[in-house]
N, C-alpha and C positions, 0 to 999 in steps of 0.2 A: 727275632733271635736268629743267628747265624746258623750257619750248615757249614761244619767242617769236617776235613778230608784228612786222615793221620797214617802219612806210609809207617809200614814197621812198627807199629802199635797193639799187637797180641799181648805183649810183656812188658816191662822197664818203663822207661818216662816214655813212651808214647801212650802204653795206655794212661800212666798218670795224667796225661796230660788230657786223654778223653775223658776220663773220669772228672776232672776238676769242672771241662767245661759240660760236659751232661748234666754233674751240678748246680751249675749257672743257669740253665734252663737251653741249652745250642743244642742242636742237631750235630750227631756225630757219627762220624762213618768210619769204622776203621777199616785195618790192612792186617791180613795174615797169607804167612806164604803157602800154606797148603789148609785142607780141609778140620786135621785136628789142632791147630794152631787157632782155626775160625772161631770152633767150638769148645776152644779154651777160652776166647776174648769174649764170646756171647757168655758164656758163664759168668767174665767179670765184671762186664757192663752190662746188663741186660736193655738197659734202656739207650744204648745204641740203636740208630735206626737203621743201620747193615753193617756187616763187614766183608769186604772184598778180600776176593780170593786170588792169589798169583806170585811167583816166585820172578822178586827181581833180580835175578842173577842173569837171565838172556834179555836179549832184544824185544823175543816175542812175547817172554813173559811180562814187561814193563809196558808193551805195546795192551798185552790182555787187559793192564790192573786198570791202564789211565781210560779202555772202552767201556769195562764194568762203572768206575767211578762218574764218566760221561752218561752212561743208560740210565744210573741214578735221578739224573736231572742236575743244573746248575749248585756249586760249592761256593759259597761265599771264600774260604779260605783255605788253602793247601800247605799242610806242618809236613816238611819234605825227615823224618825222622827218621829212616830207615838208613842201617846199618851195620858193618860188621868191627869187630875188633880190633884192637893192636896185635894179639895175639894168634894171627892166622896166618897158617904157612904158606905158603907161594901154591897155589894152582889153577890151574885154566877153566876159563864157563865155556858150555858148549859154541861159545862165539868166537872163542880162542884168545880171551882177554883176562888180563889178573879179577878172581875175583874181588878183589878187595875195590879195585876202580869202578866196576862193571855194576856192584850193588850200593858202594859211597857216593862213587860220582854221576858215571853214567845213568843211572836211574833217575838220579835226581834232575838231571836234565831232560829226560825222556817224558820222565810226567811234568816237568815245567811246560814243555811243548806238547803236549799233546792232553791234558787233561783242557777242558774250557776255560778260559780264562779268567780266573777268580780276580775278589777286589785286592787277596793280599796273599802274601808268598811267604814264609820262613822256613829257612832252611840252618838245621842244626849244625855246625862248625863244634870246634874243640879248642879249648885250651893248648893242646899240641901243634894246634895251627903255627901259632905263634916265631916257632923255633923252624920251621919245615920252609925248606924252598917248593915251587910249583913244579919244577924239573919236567918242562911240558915237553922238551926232548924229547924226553926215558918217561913217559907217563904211562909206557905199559912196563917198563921193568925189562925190555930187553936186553941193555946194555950193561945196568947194574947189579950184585948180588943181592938179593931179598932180604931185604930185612922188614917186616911186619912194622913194627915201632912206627919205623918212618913212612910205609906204604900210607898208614892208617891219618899218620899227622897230615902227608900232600892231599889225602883223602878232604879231608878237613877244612883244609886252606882253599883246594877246587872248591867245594861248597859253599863258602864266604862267596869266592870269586864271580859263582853263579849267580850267586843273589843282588851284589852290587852291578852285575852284568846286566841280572833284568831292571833294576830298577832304572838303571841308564838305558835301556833299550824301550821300554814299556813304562811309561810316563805315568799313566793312568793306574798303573798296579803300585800298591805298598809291600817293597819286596825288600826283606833283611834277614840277618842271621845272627846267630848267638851262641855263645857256649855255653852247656848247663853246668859248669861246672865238674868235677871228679868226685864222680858220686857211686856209693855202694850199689851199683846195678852186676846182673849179670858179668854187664860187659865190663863195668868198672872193676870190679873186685870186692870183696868184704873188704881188703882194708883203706878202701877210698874215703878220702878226710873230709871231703867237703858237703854241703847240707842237703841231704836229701829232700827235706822239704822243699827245697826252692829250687830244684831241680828243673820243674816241669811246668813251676809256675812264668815264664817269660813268654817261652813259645805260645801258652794260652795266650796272653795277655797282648801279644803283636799279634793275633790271628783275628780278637773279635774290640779288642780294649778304646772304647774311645775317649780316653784319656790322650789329648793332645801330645804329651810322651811318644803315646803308641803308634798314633795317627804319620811316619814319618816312612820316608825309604830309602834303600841305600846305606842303612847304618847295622852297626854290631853293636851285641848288647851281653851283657852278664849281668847275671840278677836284675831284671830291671833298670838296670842304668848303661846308659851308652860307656862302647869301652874301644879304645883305638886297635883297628887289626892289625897282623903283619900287612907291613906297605904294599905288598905284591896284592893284596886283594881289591887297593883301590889304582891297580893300573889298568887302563881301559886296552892298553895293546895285552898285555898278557891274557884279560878275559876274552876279548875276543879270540886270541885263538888256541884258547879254552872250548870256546863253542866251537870253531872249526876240527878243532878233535874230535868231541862229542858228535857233530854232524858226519864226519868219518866215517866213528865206530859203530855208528848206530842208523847210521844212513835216514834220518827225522830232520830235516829243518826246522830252525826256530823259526814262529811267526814274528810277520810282525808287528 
C-alpha cells in the first residue's frame, strides 16, 4: 500500500481525500497549520499515521513542513492541496509576498523541491484557471489593484504550471493536476453547484491508482477524465520562468 503526503488537509477535500485513501488501506500523513488544526484532523481520521504541523505562509514555515514530512521516512505520493480562497484581501507574509501566492503557489513549489522525491505529484488547479492569465510580470501584485477573484485564479493556473513543469523536468515522476470541481467547501461556499462527492475522489486516484488512466504525467484532469488547460500551462517558456520566480522568492532550487 502507498504512503501519502496531503498539504492543507485538517478540513475540506484534503481531508476527504485522506479519508477515502485510509479507507483503501494507504498510509496517510496529513498537514495542519498549527497544533489545534492537528488535533482537529487526528479527531477525524484517527487512523492517519501523522499529521504534520506548519504554517505555509513563510519560507521557513514550508521549509519546517517538507523536513517533518522528510523525518517521516520516504512518501510514495505528495497531493500539493493547500490553499487559500478567492475571497482574501490583499496582505503581505512575513516574507513580504501576497499571501495568496506565498501559500497557492509558492508553497507548492517549495515542498515540490524539498520534500524527497515521491513516484507521483498532484497538484490541485481550479476551474478558474481557465479564464486567468499567469501575469508572471505582476505575480506579486505590485503593479496592479487587488483583486482576490483573480489573485486566486493565476494562483491556480501557477499550479497547473508546476505540475506539467515537473513532469517535463523529472521523467521518472507522474506529476499532474486537476480541478475538483465548485464544490460546497469552506472555501467553495454553501451555494457551490457542483458534486461533492467527486470532489476528492481524482486527486486519490492519480496519487495511488494503477489504473493505466492514472498511471500518466503531464496531464489535467476533472472527475477522472483528462480535460484540456488554459494553453499557458503547457508552455514550457512560461513554466520555466515560473520556477525562476519561485527560486527568487524563496531562494530553494529545484532539483534535478
Amino acid at each position: 500500500m502507498a504512503r501519502i503526503f496531503i498539504s492543507g488537509s485538517s478540513t475540506g477535500l484534503g481531508l476527504m481525500a485522506g479519508e477515502l485513501l485510509a479507507a483503501q488501506g494507504h498510509r496517510v500523513v496529513l498537514h495542519a497549520r498549527d497544533g489545534a488544526r492537528a488535533a482537529q484532523a487526528r479527531a477525524a481520521l484517527p487512523q492517519a499515521e501523522a499529521v504534520v504541523e506548519g504554517d505555509l505562509e513563510t519560507v521557513a514555515g514550508m521549509r519546517t513542513v517538507a523536513a517533518r514530512v522528510n523525518d517521516l521516512g520516504q512518501v510514495d505520493a505528495v497531493i500539493h492541496n493547500a490553499a487559500v480562497g478567492y475571497r482574501e484581501d490583499h496582505h503581505l507574509t512575513a516574507d513580504g509576498l501576497p499571501h495568496v501566492f506565498a501559500v497557492n503557489t509558492l508553497s507548492a513549489y517549495v515542498l515540490t523541491a524539498l520534500i524527497d522525491k515521491p513516484a507521483r505529484l498532484v497538484y490541485l488547479s481550479s476551474g478558474m484557471h481557465h479564464h486567468a492569465d499567469a501575469h508572471l510580470d505582476d505575480i506579486l501584485w505590485q503593479k496592479r489593484r487587488w483583486n482576490g477573484s483573480n489573485a486566486y485564479a493565476e494562483s491556480k493556473l501557477h499550479d497547473a504550471m508546476l505540475a506539467f513543469a515537473i513532469a517535463r523536468r523529472w521523467p521518472g515522476v507522474l506529476s499532474n493536476a486537476l480541478e475538483p470541481g465548485w464544490v460546497p467547501t469552506r472555501m467553495g461556499g454553501p451555494g457551490a453547484p457542483d458534486d461533492m462527492d467527486q470532489a476528492h475522489r481524482t486527486q486519490a486516484w492519480l496519487a495511488v491508482s494503477d489504473d493505466p488512466a492514472a498511471r500518466v504525467t503531464g496531464r489535467y484532469f476533472y472527475h477522472l477524465k483528462p480535460m484540456r488547460p488554459n494553453p499557458q500551462v503547457q508552455d514550457a517558456a512560461l513554466q520555466d520562468r515560473l520556477i525562476a520566480i519561485c527560486v527568487a522568492c524563496s531562494g530553494i532550487v529545484l532539483p534535478d
